[in-house]
C-alpha atoms as an extended CHARMM CRD file, in Angstrom:
* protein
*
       119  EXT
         1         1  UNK       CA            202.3910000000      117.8430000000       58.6720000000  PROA      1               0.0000000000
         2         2  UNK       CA            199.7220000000      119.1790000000       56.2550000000  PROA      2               0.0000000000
         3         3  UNK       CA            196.9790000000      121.2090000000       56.9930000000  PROA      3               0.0000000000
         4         4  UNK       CA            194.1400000000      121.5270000000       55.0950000000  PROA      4               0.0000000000
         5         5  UNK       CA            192.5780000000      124.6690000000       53.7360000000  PROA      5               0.0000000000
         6         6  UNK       CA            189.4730000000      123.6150000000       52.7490000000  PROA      6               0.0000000000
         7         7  UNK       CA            188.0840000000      123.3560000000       56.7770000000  PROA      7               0.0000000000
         8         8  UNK       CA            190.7690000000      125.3630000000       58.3240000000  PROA      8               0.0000000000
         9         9  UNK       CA            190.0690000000      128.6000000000       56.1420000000  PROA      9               0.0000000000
        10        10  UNK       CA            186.4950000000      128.8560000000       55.8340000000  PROA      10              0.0000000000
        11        11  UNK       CA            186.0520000000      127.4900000000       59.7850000000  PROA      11              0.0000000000
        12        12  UNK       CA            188.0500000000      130.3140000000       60.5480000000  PROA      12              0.0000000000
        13        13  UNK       CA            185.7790000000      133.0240000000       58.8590000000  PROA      13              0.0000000000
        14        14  UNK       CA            182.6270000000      131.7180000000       59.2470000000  PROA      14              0.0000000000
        15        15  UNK       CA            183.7820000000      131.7600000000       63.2980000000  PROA      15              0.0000000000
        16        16  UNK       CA            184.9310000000      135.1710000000       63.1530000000  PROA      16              0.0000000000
        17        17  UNK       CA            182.3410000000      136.9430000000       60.7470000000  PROA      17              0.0000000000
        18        18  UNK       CA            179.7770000000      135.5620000000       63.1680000000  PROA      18              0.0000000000
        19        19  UNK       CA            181.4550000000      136.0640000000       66.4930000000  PROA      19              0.0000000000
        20        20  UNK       CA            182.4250000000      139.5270000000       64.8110000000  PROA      20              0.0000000000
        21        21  UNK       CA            178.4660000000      139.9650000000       64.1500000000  PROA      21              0.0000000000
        22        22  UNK       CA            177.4280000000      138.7170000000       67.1040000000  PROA      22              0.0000000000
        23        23  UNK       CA            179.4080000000      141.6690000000       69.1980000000  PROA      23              0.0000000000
        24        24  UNK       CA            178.1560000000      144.4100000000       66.8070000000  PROA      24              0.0000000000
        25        25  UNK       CA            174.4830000000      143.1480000000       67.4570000000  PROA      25              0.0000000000
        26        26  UNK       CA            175.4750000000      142.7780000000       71.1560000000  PROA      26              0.0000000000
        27        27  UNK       CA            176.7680000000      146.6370000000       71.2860000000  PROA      27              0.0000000000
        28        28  UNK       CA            174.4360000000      148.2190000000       68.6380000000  PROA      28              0.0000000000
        29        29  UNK       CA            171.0870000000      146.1320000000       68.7320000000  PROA      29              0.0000000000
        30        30  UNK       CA            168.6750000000      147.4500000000       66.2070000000  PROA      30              0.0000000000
        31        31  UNK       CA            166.0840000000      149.5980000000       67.7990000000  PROA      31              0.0000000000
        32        32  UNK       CA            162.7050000000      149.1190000000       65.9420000000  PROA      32              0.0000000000
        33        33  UNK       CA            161.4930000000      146.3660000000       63.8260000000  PROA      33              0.0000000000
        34        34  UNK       CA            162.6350000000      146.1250000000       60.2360000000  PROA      34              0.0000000000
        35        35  UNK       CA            163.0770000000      143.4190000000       57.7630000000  PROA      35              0.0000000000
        36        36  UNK       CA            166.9140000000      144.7040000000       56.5600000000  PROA      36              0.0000000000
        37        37  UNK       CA            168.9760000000      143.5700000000       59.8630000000  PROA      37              0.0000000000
        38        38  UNK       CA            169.1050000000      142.1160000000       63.2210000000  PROA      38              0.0000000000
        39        39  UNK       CA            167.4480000000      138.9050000000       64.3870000000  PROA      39              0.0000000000
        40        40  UNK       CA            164.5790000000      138.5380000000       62.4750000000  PROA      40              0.0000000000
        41        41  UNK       CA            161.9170000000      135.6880000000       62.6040000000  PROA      41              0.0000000000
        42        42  UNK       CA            157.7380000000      135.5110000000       62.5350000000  PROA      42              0.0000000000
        43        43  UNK       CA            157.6170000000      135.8210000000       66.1520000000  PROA      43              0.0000000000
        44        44  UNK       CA            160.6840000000      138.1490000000       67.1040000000  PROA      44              0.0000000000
        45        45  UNK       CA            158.5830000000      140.7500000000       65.1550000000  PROA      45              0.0000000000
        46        46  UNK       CA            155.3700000000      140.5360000000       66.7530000000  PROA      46              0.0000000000
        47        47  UNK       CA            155.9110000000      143.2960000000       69.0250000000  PROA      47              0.0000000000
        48        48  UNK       CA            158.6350000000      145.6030000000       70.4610000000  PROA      48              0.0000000000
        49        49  UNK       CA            159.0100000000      144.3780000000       73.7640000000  PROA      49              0.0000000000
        50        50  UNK       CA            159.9030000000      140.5810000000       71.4220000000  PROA      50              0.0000000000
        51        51  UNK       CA            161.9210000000      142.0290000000       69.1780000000  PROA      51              0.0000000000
        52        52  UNK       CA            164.2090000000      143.9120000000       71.9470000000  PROA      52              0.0000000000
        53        53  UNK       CA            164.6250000000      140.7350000000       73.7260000000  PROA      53              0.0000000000
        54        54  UNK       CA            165.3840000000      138.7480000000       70.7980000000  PROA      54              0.0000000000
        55        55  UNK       CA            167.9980000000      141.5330000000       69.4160000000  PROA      55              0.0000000000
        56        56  UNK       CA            169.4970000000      140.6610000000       73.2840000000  PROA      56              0.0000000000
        57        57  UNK       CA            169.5240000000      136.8420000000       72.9190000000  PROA      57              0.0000000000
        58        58  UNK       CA            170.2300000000      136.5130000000       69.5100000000  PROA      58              0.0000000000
        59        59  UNK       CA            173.6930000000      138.1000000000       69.5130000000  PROA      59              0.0000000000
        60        60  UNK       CA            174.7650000000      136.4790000000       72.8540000000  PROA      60              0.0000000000
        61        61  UNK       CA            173.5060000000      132.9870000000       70.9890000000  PROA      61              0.0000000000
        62        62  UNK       CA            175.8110000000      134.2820000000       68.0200000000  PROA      62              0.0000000000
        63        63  UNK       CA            178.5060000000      134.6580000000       70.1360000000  PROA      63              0.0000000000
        64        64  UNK       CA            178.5390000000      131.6230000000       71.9700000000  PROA      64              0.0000000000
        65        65  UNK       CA            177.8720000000      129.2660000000       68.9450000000  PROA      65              0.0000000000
        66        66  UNK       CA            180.5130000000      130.9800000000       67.1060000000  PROA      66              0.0000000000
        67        67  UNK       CA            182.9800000000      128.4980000000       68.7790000000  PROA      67              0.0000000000
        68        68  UNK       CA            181.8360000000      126.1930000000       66.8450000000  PROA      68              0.0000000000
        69        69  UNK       CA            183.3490000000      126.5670000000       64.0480000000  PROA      69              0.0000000000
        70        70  UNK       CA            186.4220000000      127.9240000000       65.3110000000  PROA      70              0.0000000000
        71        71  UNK       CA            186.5230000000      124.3790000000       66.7300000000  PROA      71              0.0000000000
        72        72  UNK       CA            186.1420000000      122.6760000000       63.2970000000  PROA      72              0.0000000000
        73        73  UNK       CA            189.4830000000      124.2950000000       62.5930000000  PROA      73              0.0000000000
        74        74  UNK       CA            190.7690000000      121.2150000000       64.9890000000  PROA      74              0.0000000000
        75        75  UNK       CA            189.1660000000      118.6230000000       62.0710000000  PROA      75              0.0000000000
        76        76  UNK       CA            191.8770000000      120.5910000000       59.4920000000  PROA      76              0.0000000000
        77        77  UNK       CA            194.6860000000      119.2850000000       61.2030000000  PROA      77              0.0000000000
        78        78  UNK       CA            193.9770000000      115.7330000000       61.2250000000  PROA      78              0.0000000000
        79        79  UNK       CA            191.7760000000      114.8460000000       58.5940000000  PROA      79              0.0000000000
        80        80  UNK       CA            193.8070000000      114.3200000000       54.6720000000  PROA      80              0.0000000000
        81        81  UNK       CA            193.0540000000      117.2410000000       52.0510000000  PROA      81              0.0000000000
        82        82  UNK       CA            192.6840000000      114.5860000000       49.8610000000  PROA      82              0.0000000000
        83        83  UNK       CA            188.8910000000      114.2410000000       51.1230000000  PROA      83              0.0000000000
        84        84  UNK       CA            187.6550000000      117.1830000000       49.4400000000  PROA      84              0.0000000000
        85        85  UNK       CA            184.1080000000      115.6640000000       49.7390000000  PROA      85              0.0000000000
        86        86  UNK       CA            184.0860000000      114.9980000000       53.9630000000  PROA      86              0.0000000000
        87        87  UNK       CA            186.1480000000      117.9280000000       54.1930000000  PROA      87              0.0000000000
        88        88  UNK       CA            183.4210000000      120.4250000000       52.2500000000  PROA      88              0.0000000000
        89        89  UNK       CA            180.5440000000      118.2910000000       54.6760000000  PROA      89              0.0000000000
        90        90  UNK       CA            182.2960000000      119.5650000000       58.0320000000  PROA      90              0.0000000000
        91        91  UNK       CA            182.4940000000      122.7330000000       57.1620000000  PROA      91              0.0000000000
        92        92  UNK       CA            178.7650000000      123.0500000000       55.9600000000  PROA      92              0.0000000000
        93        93  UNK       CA            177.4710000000      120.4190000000       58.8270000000  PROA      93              0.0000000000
        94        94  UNK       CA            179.5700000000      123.2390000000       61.4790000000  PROA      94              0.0000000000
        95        95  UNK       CA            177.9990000000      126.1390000000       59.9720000000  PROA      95              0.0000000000
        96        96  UNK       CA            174.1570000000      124.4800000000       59.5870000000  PROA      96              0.0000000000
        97        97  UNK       CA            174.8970000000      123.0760000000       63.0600000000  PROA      97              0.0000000000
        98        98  UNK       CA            175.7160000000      127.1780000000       64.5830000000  PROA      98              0.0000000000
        99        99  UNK       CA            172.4340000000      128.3870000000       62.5980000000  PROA      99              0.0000000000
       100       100  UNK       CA            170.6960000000      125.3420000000       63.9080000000  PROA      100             0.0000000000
       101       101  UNK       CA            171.7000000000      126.0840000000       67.5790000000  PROA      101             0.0000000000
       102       102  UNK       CA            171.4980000000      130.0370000000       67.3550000000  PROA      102             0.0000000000
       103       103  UNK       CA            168.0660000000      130.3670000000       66.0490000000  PROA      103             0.0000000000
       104       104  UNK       CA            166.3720000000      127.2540000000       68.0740000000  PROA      104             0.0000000000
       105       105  UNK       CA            167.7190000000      129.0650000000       71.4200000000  PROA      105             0.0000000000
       106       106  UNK       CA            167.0700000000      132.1730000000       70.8830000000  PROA      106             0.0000000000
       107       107  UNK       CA            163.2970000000      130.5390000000       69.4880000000  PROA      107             0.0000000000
       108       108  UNK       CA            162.4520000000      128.5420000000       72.6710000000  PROA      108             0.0000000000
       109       109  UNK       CA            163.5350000000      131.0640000000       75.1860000000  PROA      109             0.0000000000
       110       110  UNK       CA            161.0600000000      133.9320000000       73.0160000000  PROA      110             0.0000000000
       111       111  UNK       CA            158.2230000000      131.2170000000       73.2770000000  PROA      111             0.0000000000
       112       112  UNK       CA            158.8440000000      130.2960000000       76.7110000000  PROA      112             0.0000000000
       113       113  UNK       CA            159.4150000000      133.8680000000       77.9280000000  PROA      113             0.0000000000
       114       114  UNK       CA            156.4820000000      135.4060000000       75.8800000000  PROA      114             0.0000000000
       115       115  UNK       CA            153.8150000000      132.3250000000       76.0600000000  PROA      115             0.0000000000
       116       116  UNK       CA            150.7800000000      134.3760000000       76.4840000000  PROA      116             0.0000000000
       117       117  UNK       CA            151.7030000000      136.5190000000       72.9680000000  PROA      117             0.0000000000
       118       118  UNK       CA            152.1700000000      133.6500000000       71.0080000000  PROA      118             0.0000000000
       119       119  UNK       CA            149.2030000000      131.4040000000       71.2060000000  PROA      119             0.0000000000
């Protein structure tokens, strides 16, 4: 059996740099609002009592999402290296797809949590 590298390695780091991310934020969230690190979006910044509950939810978001693509690693067993192309567009599609999920969840819960502050 062959195994190919082109999902199975990158699926693998992109899961762990993120899940590895995701803990730091969860253990050392940053304390005030900056522009160099953390969860950082128009309305996670609009005031401290937003931006400490986005630090909160955006690294338990991280953390769950970061399965998948440790679960793309399951495409590198059973789709042909030879398919460079499909193989490149699973990798990309997993790692769009954990952004995707991350920042719209973290997103909905901020608006739906702090509705009167962002009108």
């Amino acid at each position: 059996m062959t195994f190919n590298i082109i999902i199975i390695v990158p699926s693998l780091m992109t899961g762990l740099l993120v899940l590895i991310g995701g803990l730091i934020f969860k253990k050392n969230p940053p304390k005030k609002i900056n522009w160099w690190y953390g969860y950082r979006t128009k309305r996670s910044v609009k005031n401290q009592e937003q931006w400490d509950f986005a630090q909160k939810l955006g690294a338990k978001n991280m953390i769950k999402y970061s399965l998948i693509p440790f679960l793309t690693t399951i495409f590198g067993f059973v789709i042909d290296i030879k398919y460079v192309g499909g193989s490149i567009g699973i990798v990309v599609f997993s790692t769009v797809l954990w952004a995707f999920l991350t920042i719209y969840e973290t997103e909905t819960k901020l608006i739906s949590k702090f509705k009167k502050n962002n009108d």
